[in-house]
C-alpha positions in Angstrom: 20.9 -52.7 -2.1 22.7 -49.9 -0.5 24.4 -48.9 -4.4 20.6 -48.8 -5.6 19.5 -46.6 -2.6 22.4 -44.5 -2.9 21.8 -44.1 -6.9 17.9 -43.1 -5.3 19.0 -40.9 -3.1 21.2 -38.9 -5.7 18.1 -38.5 -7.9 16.6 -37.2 -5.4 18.9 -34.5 -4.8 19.2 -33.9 -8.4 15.5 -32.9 -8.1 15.5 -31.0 -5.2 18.3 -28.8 -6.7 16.3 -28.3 -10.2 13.3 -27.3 -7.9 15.3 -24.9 -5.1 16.5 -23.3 -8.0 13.3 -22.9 -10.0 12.0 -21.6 -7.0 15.0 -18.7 -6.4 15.0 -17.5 -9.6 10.9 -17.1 -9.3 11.6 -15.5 -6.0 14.0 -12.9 -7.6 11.6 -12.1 -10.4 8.9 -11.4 -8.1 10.7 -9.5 -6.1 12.0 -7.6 -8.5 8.6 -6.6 -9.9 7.2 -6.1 -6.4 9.6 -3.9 -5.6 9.5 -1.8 -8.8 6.0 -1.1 -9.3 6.2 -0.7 -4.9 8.8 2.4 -6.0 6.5 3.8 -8.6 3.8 3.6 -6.5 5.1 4.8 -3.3 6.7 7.7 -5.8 3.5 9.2 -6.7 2.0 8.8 -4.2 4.1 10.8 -1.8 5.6 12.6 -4.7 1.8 14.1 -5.5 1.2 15.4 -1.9 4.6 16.3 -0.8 7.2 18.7 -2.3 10.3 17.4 -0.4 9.8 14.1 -1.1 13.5 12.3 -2.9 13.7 9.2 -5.2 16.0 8.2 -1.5 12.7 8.3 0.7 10.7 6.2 -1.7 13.5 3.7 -1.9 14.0 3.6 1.6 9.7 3.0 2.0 10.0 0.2 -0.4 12.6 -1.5 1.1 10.5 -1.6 4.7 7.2 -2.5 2.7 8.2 -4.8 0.4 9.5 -7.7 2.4 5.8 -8.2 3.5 4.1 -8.1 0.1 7.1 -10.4 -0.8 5.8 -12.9 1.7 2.4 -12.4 0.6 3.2 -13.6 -2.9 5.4 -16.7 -1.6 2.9 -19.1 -2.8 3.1 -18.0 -6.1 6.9 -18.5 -5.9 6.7 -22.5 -5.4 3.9 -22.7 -7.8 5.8 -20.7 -10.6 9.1 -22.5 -9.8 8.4 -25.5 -8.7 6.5 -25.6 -12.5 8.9 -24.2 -14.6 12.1 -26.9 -12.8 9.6 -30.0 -13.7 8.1 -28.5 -17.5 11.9 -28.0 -18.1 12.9 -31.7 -16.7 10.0 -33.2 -18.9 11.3 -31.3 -21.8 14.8 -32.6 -21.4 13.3 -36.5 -21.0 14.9 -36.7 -17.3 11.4 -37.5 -15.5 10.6 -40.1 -18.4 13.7 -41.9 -17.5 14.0 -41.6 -13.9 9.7 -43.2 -14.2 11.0 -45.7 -17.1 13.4 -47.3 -14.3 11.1 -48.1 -11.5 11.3 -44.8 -9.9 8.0 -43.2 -8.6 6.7 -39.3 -9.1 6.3 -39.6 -5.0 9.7 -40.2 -4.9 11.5 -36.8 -6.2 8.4 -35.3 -5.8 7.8 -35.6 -2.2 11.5 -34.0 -1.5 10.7 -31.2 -2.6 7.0 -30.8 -1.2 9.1 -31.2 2.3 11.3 -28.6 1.2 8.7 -26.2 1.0 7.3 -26.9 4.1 10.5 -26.7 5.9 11.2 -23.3 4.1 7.5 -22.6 5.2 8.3 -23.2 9.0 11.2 -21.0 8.8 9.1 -17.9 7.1 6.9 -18.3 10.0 9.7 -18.6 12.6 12.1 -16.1 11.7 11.3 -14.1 8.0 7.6 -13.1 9.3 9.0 -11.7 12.3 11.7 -9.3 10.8 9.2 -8.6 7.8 6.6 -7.3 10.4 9.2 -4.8 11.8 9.9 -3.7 8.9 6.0 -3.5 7.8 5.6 -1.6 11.1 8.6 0.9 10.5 7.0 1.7 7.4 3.5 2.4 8.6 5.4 5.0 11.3 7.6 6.6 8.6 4.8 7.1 6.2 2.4 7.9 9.1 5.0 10.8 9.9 6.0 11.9 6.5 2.2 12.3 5.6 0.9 14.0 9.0 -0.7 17.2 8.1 0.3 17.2 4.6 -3.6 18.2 4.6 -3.6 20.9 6.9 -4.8 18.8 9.8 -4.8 18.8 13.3 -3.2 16.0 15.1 -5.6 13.2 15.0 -7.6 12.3 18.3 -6.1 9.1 20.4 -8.8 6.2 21.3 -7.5 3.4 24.1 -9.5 0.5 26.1 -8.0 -1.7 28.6 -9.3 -3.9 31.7 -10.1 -7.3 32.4 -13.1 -9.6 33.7 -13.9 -6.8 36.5 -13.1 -3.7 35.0 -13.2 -1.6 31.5 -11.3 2.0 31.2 -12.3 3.5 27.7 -9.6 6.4 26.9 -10.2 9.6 25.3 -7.1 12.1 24.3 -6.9 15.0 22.2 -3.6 14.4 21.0 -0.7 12.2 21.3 2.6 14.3 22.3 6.0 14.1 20.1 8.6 12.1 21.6 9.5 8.8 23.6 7.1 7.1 25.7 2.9 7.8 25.8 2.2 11.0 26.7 -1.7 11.7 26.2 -2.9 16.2 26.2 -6.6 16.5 27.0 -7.8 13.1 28.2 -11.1 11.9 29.5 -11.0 8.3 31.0 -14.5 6.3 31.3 -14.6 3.7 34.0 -16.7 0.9 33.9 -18.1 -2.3 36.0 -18.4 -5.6 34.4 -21.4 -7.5 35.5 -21.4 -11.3 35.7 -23.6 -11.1 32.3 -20.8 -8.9 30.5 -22.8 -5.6 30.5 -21.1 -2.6 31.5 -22.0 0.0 34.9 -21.0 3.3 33.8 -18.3 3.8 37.6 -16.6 7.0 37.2 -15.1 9.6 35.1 -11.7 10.9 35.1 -11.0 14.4 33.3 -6.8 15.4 33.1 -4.6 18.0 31.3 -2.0 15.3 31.0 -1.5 11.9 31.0 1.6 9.2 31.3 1.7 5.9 31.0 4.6 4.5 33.5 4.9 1.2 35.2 1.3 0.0 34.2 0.1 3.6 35.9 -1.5 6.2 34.7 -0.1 9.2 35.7 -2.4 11.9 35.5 -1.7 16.0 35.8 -4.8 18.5 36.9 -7.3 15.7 37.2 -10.9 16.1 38.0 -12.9 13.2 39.2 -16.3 12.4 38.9 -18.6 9.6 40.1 -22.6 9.1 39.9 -24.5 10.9 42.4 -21.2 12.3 43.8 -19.9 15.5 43.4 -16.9 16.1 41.4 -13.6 16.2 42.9 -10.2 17.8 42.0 -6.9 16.5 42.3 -3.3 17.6 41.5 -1.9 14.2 40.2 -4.1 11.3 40.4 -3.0 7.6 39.1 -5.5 5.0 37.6 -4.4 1.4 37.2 -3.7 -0.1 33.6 -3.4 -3.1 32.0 -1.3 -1.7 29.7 2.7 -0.9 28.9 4.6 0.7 26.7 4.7 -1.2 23.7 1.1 -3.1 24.0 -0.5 0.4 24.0 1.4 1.0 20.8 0.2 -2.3 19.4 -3.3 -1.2 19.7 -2.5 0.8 16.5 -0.2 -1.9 14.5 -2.4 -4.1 11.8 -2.3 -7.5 12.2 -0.1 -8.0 9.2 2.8 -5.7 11.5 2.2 -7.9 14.5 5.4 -10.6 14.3 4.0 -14.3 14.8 6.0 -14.8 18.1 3.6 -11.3 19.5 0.6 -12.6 18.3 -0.9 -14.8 21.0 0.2 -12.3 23.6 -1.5 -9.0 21.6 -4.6 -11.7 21.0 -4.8 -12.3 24.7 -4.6 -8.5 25.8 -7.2 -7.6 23.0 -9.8 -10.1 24.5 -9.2 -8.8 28.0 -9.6 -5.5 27.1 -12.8 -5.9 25.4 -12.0 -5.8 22.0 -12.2 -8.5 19.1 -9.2 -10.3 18.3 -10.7 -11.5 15.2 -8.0 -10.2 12.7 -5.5 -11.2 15.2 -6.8 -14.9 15.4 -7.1 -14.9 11.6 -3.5 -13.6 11.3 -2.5 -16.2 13.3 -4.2 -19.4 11.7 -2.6 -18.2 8.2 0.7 -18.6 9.5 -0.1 -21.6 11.2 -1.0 -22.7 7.6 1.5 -21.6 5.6 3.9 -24.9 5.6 0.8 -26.6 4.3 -0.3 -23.6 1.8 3.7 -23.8 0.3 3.5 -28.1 0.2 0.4 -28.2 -1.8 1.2 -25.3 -4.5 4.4 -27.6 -4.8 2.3 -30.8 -5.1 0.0 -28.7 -7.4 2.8 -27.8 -9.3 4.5 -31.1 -10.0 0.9 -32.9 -10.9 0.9 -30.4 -13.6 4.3 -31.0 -15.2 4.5 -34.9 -15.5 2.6 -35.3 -18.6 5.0 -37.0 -21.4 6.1 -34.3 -23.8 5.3 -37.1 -26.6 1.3 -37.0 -25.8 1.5 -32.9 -26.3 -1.0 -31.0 -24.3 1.8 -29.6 -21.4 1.4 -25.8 -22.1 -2.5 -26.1 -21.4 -1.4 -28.3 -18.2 0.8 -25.9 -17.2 -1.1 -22.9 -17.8 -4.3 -24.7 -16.0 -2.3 -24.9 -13.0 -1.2 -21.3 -12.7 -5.0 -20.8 -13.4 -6.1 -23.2 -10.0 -2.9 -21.0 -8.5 -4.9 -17.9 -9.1 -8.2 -19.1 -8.0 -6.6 -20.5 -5.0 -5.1 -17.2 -4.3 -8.1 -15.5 -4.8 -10.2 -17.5 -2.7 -7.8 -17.2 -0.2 -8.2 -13.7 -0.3 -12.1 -14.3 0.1 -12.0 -16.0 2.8 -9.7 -13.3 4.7 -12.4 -11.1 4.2 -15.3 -13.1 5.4 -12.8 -14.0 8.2 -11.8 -10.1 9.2 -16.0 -9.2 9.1 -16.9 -12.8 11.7 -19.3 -14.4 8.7 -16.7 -17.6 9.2 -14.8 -19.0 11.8 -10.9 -17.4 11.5 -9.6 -21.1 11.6 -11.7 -22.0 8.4 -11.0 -19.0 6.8 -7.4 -19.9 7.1 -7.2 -23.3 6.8 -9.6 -23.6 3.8 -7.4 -22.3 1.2 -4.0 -24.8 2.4 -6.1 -27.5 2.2 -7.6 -26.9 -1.0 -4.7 -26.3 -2.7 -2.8 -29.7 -1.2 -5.6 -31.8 -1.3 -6.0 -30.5 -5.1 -2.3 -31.0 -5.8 -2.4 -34.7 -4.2 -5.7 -35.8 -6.0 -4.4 -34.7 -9.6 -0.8 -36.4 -8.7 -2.9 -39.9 -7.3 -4.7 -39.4 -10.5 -1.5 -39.0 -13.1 1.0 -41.2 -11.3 -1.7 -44.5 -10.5 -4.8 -43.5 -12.5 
């Protein structure tokens, strides 16, 4: 008994390997084209609007924006390989004789469906994180590089913080160059929140200059005015904040350059400051899903690839299943959107497409392997 669950366990493996490799070498060719049309792209782009720009600059930009759009694509990379590893054991008559002695499709197939799950759970742990900083470098080296490359002024800063009592709406000019938030020309609007969320207008708060330091605002040639009050003038005046360093600078990061392990703290602040967390939320979900999005494209896969070479028909099977791949994908896409604009729920709009596309994959396997 243990020879024969040993002899199991080795065919296993033998799968598993067929599939982790299927699954690198689609990895490196989709990399390889993301990054190369990323280059031309990014190339052109800057290349059109900015003399100075060197073939080193684009590369650099590429190498900060790809990892994301790599991660993106990272279903497509189990679909594709996890395909071509079992089209190319079909061909070779391994699955007909691993089925013709006793063994089950769940057996070697279900290996490598917890692969990809495992291999999800780490993207979400530790490769979504480091892709996000990158993502988020990016966004600040482009931002810089293309800053006034149109003859523009520097563009106007807009902040809110508060909590269940209070709301401050900020208003600056102009952000100044350097370390830490320095705010020219700001105007803060102070509000009162009723028990029934609407909003007393409280005071407002007129500066030259503003820091933000130790949840303070530090403010330089302030002048203070209340309702029914006359205004007042002050030298340095400080206001409260909700706010730091790095979750004012948030404000301005995408979801998609938010790591996972900042998410439920940037989701919380949002909310508290009055603002929708909805792409936030719906950031969040996805990566929640993405073990289960990776498990059913392999499932989806491997149902696919297990009809006998002998009965013909294989390419259409294979090429139906990048087809359900690309309309999974797509609706996946389509229910982001409905999910950024509030028309669903963000759970369902992220949850939808994993399910689909494992509920799918394990229907069509039921089907082939126990009709």
């Amino acid at each position: 008994m243990s020879r024969i669950r040993l002899h199991l366990l080795r065919i296993e493996t033998y799968v598993l390997a067929h599939t982790l490799r299927g699954v690198a070498g689609a990895l490196g060719v989709i990399a390889t084209m993301i990054m190369l049309i990323n280059f031309v792209d990014l190339s052109r782009t800057l290349g059109g609007r900015m003399k100075d720009v060197n073939p080193t600059d684009a590369f650099y930009l590429t190498l900060l924006q790809s990892p994301s759009l790599i991660l993106l694509l990272l279903p497509f990379t189990f679909l594709f390989g996890v395909l071509v590893a079992f089209v190319n054991l079909n061909r070779r008559s391994e699955l007909i004789a691993m089925r013709a002695a006793g063994l089950s499709a769940w057996r070697f197939i279900m290996p490598a469906a917890l692969a990809a799950a495992a291999i999800g759970v780490v993207t979400v742990l530790a490769l979504n994180p480091i892709a996000s900083a990158l993502n988020a470098e990016f966004q600040r080296r482009e931002a810089a590089m293309m800053e006034n490359y149109l003859g523009e002024g520097p563009k106007p800063v807009w902040l809110r913080q508060g909590d269940g009592r209070t709301q401050v709406i900020i208003h600056a000019r102009r952000r100044a160059p350097g370390v830490g938030i320095r705010l020219l020309d700001v105007s803060l609007f102070r509000y009162n929140v009723r028990p029934d969320g609407h909003l007393d207008f409280r005071q407002r708060v007129d500066a030259r200059e503003a820091v933000l330091k130790n949840r303070q605002w530090q403010l330089t040639g302030a002048r203070s005015a209340e309702p029914g009050a006359p205004a007042e003038q002050y030298g340095t005046y400080s206001i409260p904040s909700t706010l730091d360093e790095s979750t004012a600078l948030e404000r301005f990061a995408a979801p998609a350059a938010v790591p996972f392990w900042n998410l439920p703290g940037i989701i919380s602040r949002t909310e508290r400051a009055g603002f929708s967390a909805t792409g936030y939320r719906l950031q969040f979900d996805q990566l929640l899903a993405t073990p289960l999005m990776f498990a059913g494209m392999t499932f989806l896969a491997a149902a696919f690839s297990l009809r006998l070479m002998r009965l013909g028909g294989l390419a259409r099977l294979a090429g139906a299943a990048l087809g359900l791949g690309f309309v999974i994908f797509f609706l996946n896409q389509l229910c982001n959107a409905l999910g950024k604009s509030d028309v669903i729920p963000p759970v369902f709009a992220a949850w939808t497409p994993p399910l689909l596309a494992l509920l799918s994959g394990l229907t069509l396997l039921s089907y082939t392997e126990d009709g």
